[in-house]
C-alpha positions in Angstrom: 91.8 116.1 112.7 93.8 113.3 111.7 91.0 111.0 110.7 92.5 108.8 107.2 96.4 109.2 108.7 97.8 105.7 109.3 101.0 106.3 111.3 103.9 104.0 112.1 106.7 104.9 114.6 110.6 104.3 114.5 112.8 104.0 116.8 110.5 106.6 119.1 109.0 104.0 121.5 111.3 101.8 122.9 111.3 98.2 122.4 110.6 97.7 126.2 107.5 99.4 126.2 104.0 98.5 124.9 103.1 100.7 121.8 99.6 101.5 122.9 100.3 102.8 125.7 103.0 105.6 124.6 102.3 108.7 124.7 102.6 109.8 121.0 100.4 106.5 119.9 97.6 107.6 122.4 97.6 111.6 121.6 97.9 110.4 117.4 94.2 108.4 118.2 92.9 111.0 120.2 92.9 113.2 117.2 91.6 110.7 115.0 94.6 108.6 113.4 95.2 104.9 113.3 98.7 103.7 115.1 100.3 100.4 113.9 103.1 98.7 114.2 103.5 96.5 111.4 104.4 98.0 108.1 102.1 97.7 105.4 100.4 99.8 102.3 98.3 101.4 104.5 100.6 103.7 106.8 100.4 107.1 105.7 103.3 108.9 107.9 106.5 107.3 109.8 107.2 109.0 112.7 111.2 108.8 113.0 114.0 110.0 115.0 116.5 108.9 112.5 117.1 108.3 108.2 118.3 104.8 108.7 116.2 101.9 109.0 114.2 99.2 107.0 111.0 101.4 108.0 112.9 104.7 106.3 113.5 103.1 103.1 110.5 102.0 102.8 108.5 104.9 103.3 110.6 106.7 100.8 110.0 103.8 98.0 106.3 104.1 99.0 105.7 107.7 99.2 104.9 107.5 102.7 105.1 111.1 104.5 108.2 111.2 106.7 108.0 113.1 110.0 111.3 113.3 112.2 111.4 113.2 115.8 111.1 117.1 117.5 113.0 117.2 120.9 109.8 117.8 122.2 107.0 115.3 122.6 104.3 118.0 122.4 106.4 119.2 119.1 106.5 116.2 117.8 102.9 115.4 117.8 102.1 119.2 117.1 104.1 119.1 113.9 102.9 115.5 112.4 99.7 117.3 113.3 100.0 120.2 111.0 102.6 118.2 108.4 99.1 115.6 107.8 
């Protein structure tokens, strides 16, 4: 379903935890995307709960798609679904 998305996350998972193993990372592979944490011109979607960071700007210079954070973690991942 998501096979080609290359998704990014700000300021959803925090610091403390490992990346790979939140849940939003692991349901975004299950259907088919690729989950990094480094930016590069590869990411396809930035997954944000808010318009100001580094990450924000630069996803709006490079045309990234910009999803914000749902209150809902089954939202969220439902709407990036759809919105890909």
């Amino acid at each position: 379903m998501l096979k080609g998305v290359r998704i990014m996350f700000s300021r959803i998972i925090p610091l403390e935890e490992e990346p790979r193993q939140h849940v939003l990372w692991v349901m975004a592979e299950r259907f088919g995307a690729t989950c990094t944490a480094h930016m590069g011109d590869d990411v396809t979607h930035l997954v944000t709960n808010t318009q100001h960071t580094l990450k924000v700007s630069r996803s709006k210079k490079d045309g990234w798609k910009n999803v914000e954070n749902e209150p809902s973690r089954k939202a969220q991942v439902l709407y990036f679904t759809c919105a890909a």
